[in-house]
C-alpha positions in Angstrom: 151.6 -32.9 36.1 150.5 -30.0 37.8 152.9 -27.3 38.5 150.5 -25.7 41.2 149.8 -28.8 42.8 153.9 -29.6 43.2 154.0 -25.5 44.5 151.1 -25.9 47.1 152.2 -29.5 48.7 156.0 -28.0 48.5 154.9 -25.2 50.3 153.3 -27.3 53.0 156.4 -28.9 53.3 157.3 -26.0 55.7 154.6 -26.9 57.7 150.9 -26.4 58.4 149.6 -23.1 57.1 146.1 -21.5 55.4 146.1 -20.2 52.1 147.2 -17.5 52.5 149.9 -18.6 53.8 151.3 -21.0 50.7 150.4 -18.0 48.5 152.8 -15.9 50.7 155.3 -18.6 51.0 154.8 -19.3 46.9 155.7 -14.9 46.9 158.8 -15.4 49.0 160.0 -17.9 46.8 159.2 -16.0 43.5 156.8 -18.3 42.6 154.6 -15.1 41.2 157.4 -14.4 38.8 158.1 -17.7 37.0 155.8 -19.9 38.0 152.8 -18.7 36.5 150.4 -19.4 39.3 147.0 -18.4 39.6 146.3 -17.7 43.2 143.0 -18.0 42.9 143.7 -21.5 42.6 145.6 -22.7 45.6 142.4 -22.6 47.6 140.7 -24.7 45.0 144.0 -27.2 45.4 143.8 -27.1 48.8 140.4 -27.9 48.8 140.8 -30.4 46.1 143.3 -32.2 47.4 141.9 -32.3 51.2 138.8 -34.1 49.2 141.8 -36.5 47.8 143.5 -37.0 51.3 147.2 -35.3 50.2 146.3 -32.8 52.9 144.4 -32.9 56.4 142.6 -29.7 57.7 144.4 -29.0 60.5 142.4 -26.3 62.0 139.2 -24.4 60.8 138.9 -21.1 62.5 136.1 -18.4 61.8 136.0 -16.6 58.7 136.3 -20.0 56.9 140.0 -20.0 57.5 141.3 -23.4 57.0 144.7 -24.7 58.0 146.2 -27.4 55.9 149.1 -30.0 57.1 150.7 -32.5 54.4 150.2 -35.6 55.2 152.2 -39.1 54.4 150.7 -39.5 51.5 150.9 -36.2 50.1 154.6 -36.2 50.9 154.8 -39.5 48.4 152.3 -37.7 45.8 155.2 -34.2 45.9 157.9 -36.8 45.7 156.3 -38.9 43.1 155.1 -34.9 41.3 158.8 -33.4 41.8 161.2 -36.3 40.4 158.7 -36.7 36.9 159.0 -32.8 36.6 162.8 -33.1 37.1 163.1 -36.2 34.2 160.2 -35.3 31.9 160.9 -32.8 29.5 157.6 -30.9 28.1 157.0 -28.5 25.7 156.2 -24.9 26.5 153.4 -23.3 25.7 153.8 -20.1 24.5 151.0 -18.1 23.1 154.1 -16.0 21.0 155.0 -19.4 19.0 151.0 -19.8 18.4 151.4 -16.4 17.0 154.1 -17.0 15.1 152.4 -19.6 13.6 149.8 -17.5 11.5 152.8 -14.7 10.6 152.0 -15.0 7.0 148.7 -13.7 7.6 149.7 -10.4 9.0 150.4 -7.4 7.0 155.0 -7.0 6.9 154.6 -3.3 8.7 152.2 -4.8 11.4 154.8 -7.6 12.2 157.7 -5.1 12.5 155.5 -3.6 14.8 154.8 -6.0 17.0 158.1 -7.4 16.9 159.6 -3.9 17.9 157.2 -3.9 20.8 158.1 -7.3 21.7 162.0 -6.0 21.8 160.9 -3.7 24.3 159.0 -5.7 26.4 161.6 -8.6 26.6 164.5 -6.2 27.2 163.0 -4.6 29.9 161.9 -7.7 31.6 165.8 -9.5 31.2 166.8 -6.6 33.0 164.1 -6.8 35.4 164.5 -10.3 36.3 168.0 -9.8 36.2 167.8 -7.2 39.4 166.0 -9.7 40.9 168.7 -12.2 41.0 169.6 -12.1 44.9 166.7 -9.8 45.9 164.8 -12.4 47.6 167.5 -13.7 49.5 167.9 -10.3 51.3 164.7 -11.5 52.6 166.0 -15.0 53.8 164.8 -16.7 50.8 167.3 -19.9 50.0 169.6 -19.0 47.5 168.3 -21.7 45.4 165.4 -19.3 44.5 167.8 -17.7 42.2 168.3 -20.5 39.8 164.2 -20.3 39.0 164.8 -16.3 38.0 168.3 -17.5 35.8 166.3 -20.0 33.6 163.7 -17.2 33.6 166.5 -14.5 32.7 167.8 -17.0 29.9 164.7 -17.9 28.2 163.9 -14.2 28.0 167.3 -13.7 26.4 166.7 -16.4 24.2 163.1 -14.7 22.7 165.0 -11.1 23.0 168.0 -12.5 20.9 165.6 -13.8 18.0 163.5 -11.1 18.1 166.7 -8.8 17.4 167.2 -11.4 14.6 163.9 -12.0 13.1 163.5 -8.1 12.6 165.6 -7.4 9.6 164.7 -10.8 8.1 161.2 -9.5 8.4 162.0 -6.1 7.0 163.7 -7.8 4.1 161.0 -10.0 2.9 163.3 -13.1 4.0 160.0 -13.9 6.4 157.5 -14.7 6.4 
């Protein structure tokens, strides 16, 4: 299941538009924050799955701009895309947890270290995120938006909160 592919033919949803345009429209929506997306790769999906007959090109105008339109059956492939992404619970990759992984093999002060960096980092991006909360709809983004930048805000919270915990247990000697 491709989290790009649902963004790109979602996007199209809102009607026909180059790539530029679902990269904006991905923006709008926050998309850049929590979604991970290379943009890079929407003209590849757009390409790809013009080649797989999701998407009809609509219009191509000089400069190689190409204007894609959803079609039928890329309206049953989002549908068919959205409800597994909704009822299929996946794990999350998270290059900190393959980290954490090899902790034993990392000298105690360079893991307090890094965890007090990490501490920073997280903090500053809850708060972040958490400013962002209603920005976009100031910009007539639905207010649905939000929810994508709350589950971002919590998992944050959730690393920042055992980060706060896992120092002192690693000053200790309790890990690794």
């Amino acid at each position: 299941m491709s989290p790009t592919r649902i963004l790109i033919l979602g996007a199209l949803l809102d009607g026909p538009m180059n790539g530029y345009g679902v990269r904006r429209r991905l923006e709008f929506m926050g998309a850049d924050q929590w979604a991970n997306v290379a943009f890079g790769s929407i003209y590849h999906g757009l390409g790809k799955m013009a080649d797989e007959g999701l998407v009809d090109v609509v219009e191509a105008g000089k400069g190689g701009k190409v204007v894609y339109a959803i079609n039928d059956t890329g309206r049953m492939e989002f549908y068919r895309l959205l409800m597994g992404s909704w009822t299929t619970v996946q794990p999350i990759i998270d290059p900190f947890q393959v980290a954490l992984t090899f902790i034993d093999k990392l000298q105690k002060e360079d893991v307090v270290a890094a965890l007090h960096e990490r501490r920073l980092q997280l903090a500053t991006n809850v708060e972040a995120v958490a400013r962002a909360v209603g920005a976009k709809q100031r910009h007539g983004a639905p207010a649905h938006v939000n929810e994508n930048l709350r589950l971002m805000r919590a998992m944050l919270q959730a690393q920042l909160d055992w980060v706060e915990q896992a120092i002192p247990r690693v000053e200790s000697g309790e890990l690794p």
